[in-house]
C-alpha positions, 0 to 999 in steps of 0.5 A, a space after each residue: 568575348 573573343 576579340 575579332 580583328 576588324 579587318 577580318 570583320 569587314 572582309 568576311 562581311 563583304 565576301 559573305 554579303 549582307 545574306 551571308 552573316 550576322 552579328 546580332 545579339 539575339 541571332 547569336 545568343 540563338 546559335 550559342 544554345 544548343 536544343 537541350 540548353 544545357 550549356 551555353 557559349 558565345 561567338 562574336 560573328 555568325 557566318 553562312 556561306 552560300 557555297 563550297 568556294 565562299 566556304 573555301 575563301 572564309 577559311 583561308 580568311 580565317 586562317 590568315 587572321 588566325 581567327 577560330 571557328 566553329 561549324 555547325 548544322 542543326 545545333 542539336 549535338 548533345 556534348 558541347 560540340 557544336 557551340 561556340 566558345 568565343 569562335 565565329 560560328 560557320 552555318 551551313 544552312 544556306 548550302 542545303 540543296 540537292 546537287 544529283 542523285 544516281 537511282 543506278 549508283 545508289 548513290 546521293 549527293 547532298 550539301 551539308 546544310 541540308 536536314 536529314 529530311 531532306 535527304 530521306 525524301 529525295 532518296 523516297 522520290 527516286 524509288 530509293 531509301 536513306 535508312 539514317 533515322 532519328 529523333 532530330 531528323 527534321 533539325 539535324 543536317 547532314 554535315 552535322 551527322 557525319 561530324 558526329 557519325 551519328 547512328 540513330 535507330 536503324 545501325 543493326 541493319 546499316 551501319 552508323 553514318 560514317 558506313 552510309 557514305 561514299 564520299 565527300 567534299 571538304 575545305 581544309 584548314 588552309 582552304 583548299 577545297 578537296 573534292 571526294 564525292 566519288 560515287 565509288 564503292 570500291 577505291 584502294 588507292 590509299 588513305 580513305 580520307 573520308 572516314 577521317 572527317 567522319 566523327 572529327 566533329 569540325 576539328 579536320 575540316 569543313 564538310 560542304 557536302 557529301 555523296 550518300 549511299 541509298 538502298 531498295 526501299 523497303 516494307 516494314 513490320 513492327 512489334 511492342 513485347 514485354 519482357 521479364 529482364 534484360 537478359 531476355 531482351 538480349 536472348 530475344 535479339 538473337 532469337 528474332 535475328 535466326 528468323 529474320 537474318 539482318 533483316 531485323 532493323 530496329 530492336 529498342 529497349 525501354 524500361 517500363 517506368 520510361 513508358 510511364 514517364 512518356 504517357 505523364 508528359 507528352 498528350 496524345 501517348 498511351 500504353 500500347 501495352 500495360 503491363 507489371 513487367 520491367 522491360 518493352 522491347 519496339 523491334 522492326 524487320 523489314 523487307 520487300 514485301 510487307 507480308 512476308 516481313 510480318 509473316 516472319 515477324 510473327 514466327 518469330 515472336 511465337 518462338 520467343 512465347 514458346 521459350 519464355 523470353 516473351 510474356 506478352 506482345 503485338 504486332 502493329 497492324 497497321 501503319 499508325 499503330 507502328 508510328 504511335 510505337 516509335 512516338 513513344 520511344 522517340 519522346 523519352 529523351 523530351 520527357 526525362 527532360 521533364 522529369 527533373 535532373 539527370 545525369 544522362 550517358 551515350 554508352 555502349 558495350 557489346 550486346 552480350 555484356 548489357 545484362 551484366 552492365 545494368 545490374 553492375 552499374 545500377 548498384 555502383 550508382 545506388 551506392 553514391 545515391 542509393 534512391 537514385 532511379 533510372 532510365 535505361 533506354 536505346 539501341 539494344 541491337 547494337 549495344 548502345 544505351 542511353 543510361 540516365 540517373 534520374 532525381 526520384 519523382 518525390 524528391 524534397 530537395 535535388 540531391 544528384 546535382 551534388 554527385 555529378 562527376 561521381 556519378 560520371 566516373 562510376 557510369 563511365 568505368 563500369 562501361 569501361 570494365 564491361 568492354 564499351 565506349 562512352 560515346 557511342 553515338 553522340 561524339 565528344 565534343 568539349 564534354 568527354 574530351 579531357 575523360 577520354 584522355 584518360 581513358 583511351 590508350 595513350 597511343 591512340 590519344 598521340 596518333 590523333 593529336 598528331 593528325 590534328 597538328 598536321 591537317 591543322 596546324 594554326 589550331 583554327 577548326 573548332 579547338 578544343 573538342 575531341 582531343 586537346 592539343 
C-alpha cells in the first residue's frame, strides 16, 4: 500500500470535513472493485469534495505532497480505468446537482457526479432529450462518460459523449479551476479544450462538471428481425437508413445464440421471436410523431422482406413490448457473465468491413482454440462490436484461461488489418494501454505523451492510464 504522508492526511481530512472522506477498509476495498470484478486495486484514502473549489484546494494539496490520485464516477469502467492502484481515490458523487438548464439554448449544465439518470430526467422535465443511453445508466456519472467518451446505443443518430457536450469545468493538475461551461455552439477562438478532457480518462484534470447539449424529445418505433448473415445485417443498415435518413437511431446485432443465453440466465426473458436463423438485428427510429415513425419503419422492413435481407421480423407494438426488445439486448453482458470465462474486446471497424472481420477473426480464433464459441453483439450502426470468446457450455476443463493474450493479439490485429480501433467505446485505461503503444502510430504516442508532460507535469492525475510517461 502506497505511503501517505501524514500531513497530507490530516490536511486533506480537515479541508473535506468528516462527510467528505474515509479510510475504512470495507469503504475502500468497495471503491477498489469495479462492477464486473475483474480486477482489483487498493487506495489508502477515499476523497469526495462537495464542491468545484473543495476539488481545486484537494489538488493543489495533492499536487504539493506529490500524492497520486484517481478520479472516479460510478465505478462501472471496464478497462482498469477508474481503479486504484495505491492512488487516494477522488469521488464525485457529493457533486451531483443540477446547476441550470436553458430549454431555448438546449443546453444543461450538470456536475459530474451526477448519474446518467439524473441528467436523462431533468432534460425530460424541461420538454428536452439527453440521448446518451446505456446499460449503467443508473450507475455511471456524467463525468464518468466524458473521462471515457462513452458511447451507448444511440451514436448512429448523436454522436459519442464527447459530441453531446458543449463545455465543461476542470481542476487542473495545479489546481486552478478553468471555467468552459459555455452554452456556446459556436466558439473558434483557439484550442477546443474541452475535447481534450473528453476520453483523457482523469489522466488531464479533473472534471467537476460539464454543459450538456439536449434535443427535441422524440417518439420511437422499434423493430426485432431475423437475419440469415452479417452481411445482411449490414445491407439492412443501409436499406433502413434510405427510408429513414438519420432518423434511424439504434441498430444492434446480437447473435442467436446470445439470445439463448439471455433467456437460461436472466428470469422473466423470453424470445421475442424464434427462430433457426444465426442473427437478430433490435433497430429504432425515432421521430416527432410516433405514427409516422412507425409508418416509415414498417415501409422499410417491407422493402428488406422484398430484397431477402429479412427472413422474419415484428414491429413492437406497444411500448413494453419494445422495452422487453432492449431487456434482452442490455442483459447480454450480465449473462456472458454467467455463461462462464471469457475474454471480451470493445472493437470497432467500419461498418462495411464487419462481415469480413467476423468471419477473419472467428477463424484465427478457432485456429488457437478451435471449440472456442462466440458471442458477437453491439453498435452495428456505428461499427463497434462487443466481440466475446466464450469457453463452450460443455467444457470439462477451462481451456481459454490458458490462451488469453494469444487470443488478444489475434482479436486485436485483425481489428487492426480490418481498419478498426480496439477501443471503441470503453477507454484504455491500464488494460490497452502498453497495446496501444504498440499499435498506434509512433506520433501519435509522442504527441499524447507530450500533453500529458505539459498539463501534468508531477505525474499526479491517475498515472499510468491511456499512455505511460
Amino acid at each position: 500500500m502506497t505511503q501517505i504522508p501524514a500531513t497530507f492526511l490530516a490536511a486533506a481530512k480537515d479541508l473535506l470535513g468528516s462527510k467528505g472522506w474515509s479510510d475504512d477498509p470495507e469503504r475502500l476495498k468497495a471503491v477498489a472493485t469495479p462492477w464486473r470484478g475483474a480486477f482489483t486495486g487498493e487506495t489508502p484514502f477515499l476523497a469526495r469534495p462537495a464542491s468545484t473549489q473543495e476539488a481545486a484546494a484537494l489538488v493543489k494539496l495533492c499536487a504539493s505532497h506529490h500524492v497520486a490520485m484517481t478520479p472516479q464516477g460510478g465505478n462501472t469502467g471496464l478497462v482498469d480505468g477508474g481503479t486504484p492502484h495505491g492512488e487516494i481515490v477522488v469521488s464525485m458523487g457529493r457533486m451531483n446537482a443540477v446547476r441550470s438548464i436553458d430549454p431555448f439554448n438546449n443546453s444543461l449544465v450538470i456536475e459530474a457526479g451526477a448519474p446518467l439518470v439524473t441528467a436523462q430526467a431533468a432534460a425530460e422535465d424541461a420538454g428536452r432529450l439527453f440521448p446518451l443511453s446505456l446499460g449503467s445508466e443508473g450507475t455511471a456519472t456524467i463525468g464518468g462518460l466524458i473521462s471515457t467518451n462513452a458511447g451507448g446505443v444511440a451514436v448512429l443518430r448523436y454522436g459519442m459523449m464527447r459530441d453531446l457536450i458543449l463545455g465543461l469545468e476542470v481542476v487542473m493538475p495545479s489546481g486552478e479551476i478553468w471555467d468552459g461551461l459555455s452554452g456556446l455552439r459556436k466558439n473558434n477562438t483557439g484550442y477546443d479544450l474541452k475535447h481534450l478532457f473528453a476520453g483523457a480518462e482523469g489522466t488531464l484534470g479533473l472534471i467537476t462538471a460539464a454543459t450538456l447539449k439536449l434535443f427535441p424529445q422524440v417518439q420511437r418505433a422499434s423493430a426485432w428481425v431475423c437475419c440469415d448473415s452479417a452481411g445482411d445485417v449490414v445491407a439492412l443498415l443501409a436499406l433502413v437508413r434510405q427510408h429513414a435518413g438519420d432518423t434511424v437511431t439504434s441498430f444492434e446485432i446480437i447473435p442467436a445464440g446470445a439470445v439463448d443465453m439471455v433467456i437460461a440466465d436472466v428470469p422473466g426473458t423470453r424470445d421475442p421471436l424464434p427462430s433457426a436463423l444465426p442473427w437478430r438485428v433490435l433497430m429504432e427510429v425515432s421521430m416527432v410523431d410516433e405514427a409516422h415513425a412507425r409508418a416509415t419503419l414498417e415501409k422499410a422492413l417491407a422493402a428488406a422482406f422484398e430484397q431477402d435481407l429479412v427472413k422474419d421480423g415484428v414491429v413492437a407494438s406497444s411500448k413494453a413490448q419494445a422495452q422487453s426488445f432492449w431487456h434482452i439486448r442490455e442483459t447480454i453482458p450480465l449473462s456472458k457473465r454467467a455463461y462462464g470465462t471469457a475474454v471480451n474486446q470493445d472493437i470497432a471497424v467500419p461498418v462495411s468491413r464487419i462481415p469480413a472481420f467476423i468471419e477473419s477473426c472467428n477463424a484465427a480464433v478457432l485456429g488457437i482454440v478451435p471449440t472456442a464459441e462466440f458471442v458477437i453483439f453491439g453498435h452495428v450502426g456505428d461499427g463497434n462490436l462487443h466481440y466475446s470468446v466464450c469457453e463452450p457450455e460443455d467444457a470439462d476443463t477451462p481451456i481459454l484461461k490458458a490462451h488469453v493474450a494469444e487470443i488478444t493479439r489475434v482479436v486485436f490485429d485483425q481489428t487492426m488489418a480490418h481498419g478498426g480501433s480496439i477501443s471503441a467505446e470503453h477507454g484504455v485505461g491500464r488494460l490497452k494501454r502498453d497495446e496501444l503503444a504498440r499499435l498506434r502510430p509512433p506520433a501519435a504516442t509522442d504527441a499524447m505523451r507530450a500533453i500529458k508532460r505539459a498539463l501534468d507535469p508531477l505525474g499526479i492525475m491517475n498515472p499510468g492510464r491511456v499512455v505511460s510517461v
